[in-house]
C-alpha positions as CSV (number, residue, x, y, z in Angstrom):
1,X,-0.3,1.9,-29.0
2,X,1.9,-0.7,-28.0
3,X,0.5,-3.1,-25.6
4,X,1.7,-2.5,-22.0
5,X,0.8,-4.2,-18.3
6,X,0.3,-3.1,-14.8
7,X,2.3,-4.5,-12.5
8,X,2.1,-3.6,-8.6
9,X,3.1,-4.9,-4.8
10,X,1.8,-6.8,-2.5
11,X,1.8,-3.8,-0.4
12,X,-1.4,-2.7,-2.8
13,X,-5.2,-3.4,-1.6
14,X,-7.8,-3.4,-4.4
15,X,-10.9,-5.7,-5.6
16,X,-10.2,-9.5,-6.0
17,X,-12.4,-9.3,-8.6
18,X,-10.8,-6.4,-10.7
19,X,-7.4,-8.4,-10.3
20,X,-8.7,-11.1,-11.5
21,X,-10.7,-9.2,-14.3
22,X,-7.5,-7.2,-15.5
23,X,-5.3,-9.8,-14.7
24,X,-2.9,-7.6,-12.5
25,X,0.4,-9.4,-11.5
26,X,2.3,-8.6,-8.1
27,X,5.7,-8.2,-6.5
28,X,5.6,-11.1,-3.7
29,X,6.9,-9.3,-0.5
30,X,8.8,-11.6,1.6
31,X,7.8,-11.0,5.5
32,X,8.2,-13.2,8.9
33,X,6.0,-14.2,11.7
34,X,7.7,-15.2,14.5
35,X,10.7,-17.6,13.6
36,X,8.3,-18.4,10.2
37,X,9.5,-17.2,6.9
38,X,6.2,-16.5,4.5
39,X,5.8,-14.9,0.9
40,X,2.9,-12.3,0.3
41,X,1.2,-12.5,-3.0
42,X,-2.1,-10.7,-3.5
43,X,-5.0,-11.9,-3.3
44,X,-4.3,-14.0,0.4
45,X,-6.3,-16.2,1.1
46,X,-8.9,-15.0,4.5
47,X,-7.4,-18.1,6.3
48,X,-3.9,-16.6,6.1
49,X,-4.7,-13.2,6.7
50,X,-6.4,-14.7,9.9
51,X,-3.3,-16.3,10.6
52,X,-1.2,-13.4,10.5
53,X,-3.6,-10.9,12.6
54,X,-3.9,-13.5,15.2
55,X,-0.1,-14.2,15.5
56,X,0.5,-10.0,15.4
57,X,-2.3,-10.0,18.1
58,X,-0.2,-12.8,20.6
59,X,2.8,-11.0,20.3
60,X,4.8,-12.5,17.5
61,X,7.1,-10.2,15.7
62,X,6.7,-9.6,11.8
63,X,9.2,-8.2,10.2
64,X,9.6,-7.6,6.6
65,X,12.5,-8.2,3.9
66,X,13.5,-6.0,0.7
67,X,12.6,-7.3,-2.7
68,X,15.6,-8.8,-4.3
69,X,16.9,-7.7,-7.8
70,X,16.5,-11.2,-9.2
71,X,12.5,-11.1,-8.1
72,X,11.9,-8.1,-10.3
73,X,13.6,-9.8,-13.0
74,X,11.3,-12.4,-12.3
75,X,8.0,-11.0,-12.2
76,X,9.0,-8.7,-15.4
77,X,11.0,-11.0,-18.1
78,X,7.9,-12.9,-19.6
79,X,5.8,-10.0,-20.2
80,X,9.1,-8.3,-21.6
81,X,9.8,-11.5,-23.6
82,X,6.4,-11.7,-24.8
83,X,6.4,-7.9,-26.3
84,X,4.8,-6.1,-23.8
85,X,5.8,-2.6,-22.0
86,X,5.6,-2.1,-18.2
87,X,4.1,0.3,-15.9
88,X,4.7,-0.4,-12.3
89,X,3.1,0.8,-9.3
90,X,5.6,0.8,-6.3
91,X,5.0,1.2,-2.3
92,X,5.8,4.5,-1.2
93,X,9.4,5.5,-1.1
94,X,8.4,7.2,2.3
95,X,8.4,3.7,3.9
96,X,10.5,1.7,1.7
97,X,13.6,1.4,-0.9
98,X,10.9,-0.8,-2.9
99,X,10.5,1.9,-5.7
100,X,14.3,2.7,-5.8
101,X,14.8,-1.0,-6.4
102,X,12.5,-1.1,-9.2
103,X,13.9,1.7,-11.1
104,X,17.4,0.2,-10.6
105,X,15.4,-2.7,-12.2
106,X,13.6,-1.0,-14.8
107,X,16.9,0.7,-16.0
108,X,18.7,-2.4,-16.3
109,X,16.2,-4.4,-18.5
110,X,15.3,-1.2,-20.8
111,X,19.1,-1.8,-22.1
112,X,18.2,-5.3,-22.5
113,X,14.6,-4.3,-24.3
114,X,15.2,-0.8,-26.2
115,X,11.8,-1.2,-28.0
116,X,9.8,-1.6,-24.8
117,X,9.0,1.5,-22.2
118,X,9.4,-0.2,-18.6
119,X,8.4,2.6,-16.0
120,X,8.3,2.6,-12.0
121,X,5.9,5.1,-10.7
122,X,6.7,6.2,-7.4
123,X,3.1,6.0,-5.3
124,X,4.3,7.5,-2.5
125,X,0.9,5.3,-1.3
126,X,0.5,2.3,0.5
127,X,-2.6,-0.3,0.8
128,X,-5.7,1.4,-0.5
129,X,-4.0,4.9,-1.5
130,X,-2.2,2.1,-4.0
131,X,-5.5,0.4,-5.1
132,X,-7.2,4.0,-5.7
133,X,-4.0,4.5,-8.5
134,X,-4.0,0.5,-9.5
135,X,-7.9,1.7,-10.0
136,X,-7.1,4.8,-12.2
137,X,-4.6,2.9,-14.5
138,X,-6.6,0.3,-15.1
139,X,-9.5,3.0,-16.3
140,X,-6.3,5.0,-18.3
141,X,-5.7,1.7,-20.0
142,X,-8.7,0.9,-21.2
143,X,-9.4,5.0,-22.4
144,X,-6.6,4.3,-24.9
145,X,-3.8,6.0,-22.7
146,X,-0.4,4.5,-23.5
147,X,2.3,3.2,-20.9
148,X,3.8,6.9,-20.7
149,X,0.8,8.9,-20.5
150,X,-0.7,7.0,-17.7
151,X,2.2,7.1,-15.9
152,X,2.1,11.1,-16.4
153,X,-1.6,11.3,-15.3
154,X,-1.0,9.3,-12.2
155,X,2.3,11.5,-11.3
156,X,-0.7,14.3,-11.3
157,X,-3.0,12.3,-9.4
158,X,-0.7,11.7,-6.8
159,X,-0.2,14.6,-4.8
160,X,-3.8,14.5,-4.3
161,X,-3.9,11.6,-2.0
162,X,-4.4,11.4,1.8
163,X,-4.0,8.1,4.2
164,X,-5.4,8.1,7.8
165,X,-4.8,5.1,9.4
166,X,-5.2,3.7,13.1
167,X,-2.7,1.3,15.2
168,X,-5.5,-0.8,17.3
169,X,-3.0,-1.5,19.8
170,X,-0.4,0.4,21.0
171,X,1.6,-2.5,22.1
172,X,2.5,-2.8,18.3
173,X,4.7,0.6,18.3
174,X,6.1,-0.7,21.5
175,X,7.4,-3.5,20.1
176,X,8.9,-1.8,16.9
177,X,10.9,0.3,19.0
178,X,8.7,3.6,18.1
179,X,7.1,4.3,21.7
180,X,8.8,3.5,25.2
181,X,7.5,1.7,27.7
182,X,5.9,3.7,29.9
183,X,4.2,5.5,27.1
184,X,2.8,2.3,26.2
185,X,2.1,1.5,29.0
186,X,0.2,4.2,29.4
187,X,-1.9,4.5,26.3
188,X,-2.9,0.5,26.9
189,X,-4.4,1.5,30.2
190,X,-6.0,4.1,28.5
191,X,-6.8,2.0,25.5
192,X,-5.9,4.9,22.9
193,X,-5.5,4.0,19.4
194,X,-3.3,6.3,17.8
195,X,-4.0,8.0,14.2
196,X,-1.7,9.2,12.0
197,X,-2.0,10.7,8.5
198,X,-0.2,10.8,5.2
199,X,0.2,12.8,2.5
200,X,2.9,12.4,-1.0
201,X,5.2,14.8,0.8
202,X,5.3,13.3,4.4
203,X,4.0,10.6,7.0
204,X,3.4,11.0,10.5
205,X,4.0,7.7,12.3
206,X,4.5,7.8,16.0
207,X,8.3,7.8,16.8
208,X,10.4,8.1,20.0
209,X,10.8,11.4,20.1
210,X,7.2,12.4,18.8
211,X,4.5,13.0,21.2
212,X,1.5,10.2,19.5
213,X,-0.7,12.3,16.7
214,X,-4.4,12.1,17.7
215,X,-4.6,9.7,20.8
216,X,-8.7,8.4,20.7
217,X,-9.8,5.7,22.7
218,X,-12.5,3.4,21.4
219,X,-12.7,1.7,18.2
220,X,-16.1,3.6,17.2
221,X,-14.4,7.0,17.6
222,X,-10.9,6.1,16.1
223,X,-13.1,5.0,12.9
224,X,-15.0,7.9,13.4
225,X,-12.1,9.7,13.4
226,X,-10.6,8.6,10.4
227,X,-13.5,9.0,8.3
228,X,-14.3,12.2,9.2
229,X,-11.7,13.8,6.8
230,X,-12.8,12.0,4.0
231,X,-16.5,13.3,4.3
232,X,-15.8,16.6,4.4
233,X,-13.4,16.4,1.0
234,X,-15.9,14.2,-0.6
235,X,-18.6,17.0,0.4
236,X,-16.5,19.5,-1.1
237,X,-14.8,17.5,-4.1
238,X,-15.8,16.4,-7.4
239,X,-18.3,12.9,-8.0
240,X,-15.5,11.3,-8.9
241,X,-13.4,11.4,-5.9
242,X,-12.6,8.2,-4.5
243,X,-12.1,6.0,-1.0
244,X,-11.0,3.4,0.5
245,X,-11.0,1.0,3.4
246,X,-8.6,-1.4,4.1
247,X,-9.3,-2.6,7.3
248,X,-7.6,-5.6,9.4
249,X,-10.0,-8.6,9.3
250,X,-10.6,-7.5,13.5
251,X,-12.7,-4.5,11.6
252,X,-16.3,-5.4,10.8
253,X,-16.9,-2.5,7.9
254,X,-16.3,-3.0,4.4
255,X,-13.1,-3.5,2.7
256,X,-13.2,-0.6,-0.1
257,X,-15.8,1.9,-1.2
258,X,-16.3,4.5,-3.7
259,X,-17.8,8.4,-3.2
């Protein structure tokens, strides 16, 4: 088997300790706070992450840019250069043109490397729905899978994901033109935290036009809330179903767990 590495985003959660471990490299995701220009590379550091809560939490606007070509190029051309393959995890193409960047990518340097297999797997994840498949690769790799069958086997894992995931203040989908003002208003008086799920095929986010997918006021219940539907599948699924918890560092529950 020709040796092959994982490469993901920085839009991926999973263990510090399994990155460093398998030495997983990332995409840096360029993003701004305020008027501030920053560059997100996994593992941050708690002080940052502080940093950015607390400037998302006074109002400042973060926005996010696309990766460039030239950073793919980057991240990839040593490991090419060195022999390896590539199998990369991308954010989902449901909320980004990440993946379709990466194939462009992946296309490109194939015709440059013709011995090497350089694949872009299409999550169609996000935070710890991506760590769950960084997880299952890693365990692929090391059961002797090569770079195409593990790509295959997470294509078949895929569909079986789910995301539920909370907005702890409204205010946010306000100011990223998603909810009006008197909606907002509203729900803020209210203090409802809306939920919205995902699945591979589709993602309910709050939009203009949308009335706001499970309105629950109270942190207790919106966590509640979200973990509800991952008992009952982890009641009914096999032992080696997983989950995940990637909370913002306002949340006080752990940051990933296994069922």
């Amino acid at each position: 088997m020709k040796p092959y590495v994982i490469l993901t985003d920085a839009a991926c959660d999973a263990d510090a300790a399994v990155l460093k471990k398998e030495n997983i490299s990332f995409i840096p995701m360029d993003y701004s706070l305020g008027d501030e220009m920053r560059s997100c590379l996994p593992p941050e550091l708690p002080a940052i992450m502080k940093a950015f809560y607390d400037g998302q939490r006074k109002g400042d606007l973060t926005k996010t840019s696309q990766v460039s070509l030239s950073s793919y190029e980057a991240a990839m051309l040593p490991w090419l250069e060195k022999g390896f393959s590539i199998l990369y995890l991308a954010l989902s193409s449901c909320l980004s043109s990440t993946y379709q960047t990466a194939a462009t990518v992946c296309e490109l340097l194939q015709e440059r490397f013709p011995n090497a297999t350089i694949l872009a797997v299409d999550t169609k994840a996000a935070t710890g729905g991506m760590g769950i498949l960084l997880e299952r690769a890693i365990q692929n790799r090391e059961k002797g899978l090569g770079v195409c069958e593990n790509a295959m086997d997470l294509m078949e894992t895929i569909p079986h994901l789910h995301h539920w995931f909370m907005v702890q203040d409204i205010q946010y989908l306000h100011r990223g033109g998603r909810l009006g003002t008197v909606t907002a208003t509203v729900g803020t008086v209210f203090r409802l935290r809306p939920i919205s799920t995902s699945t591979p095929t589709a993602i309910w986010i709050p939009a203009p036009s949308c009335i706001i997918p499970i309105p629950i006021s109270g942190k207790r219940r919106c966590w509640r809330a979200c973990a509800r539907p991952c008992s009952r599948r982890t009641m009914t699924a096999s032992p080696s179903m997983k989950t995940c918890s990637s909370p913002a560092p306002c949340w006080k529950t752990p940051r990933s767990c296994a069922a």
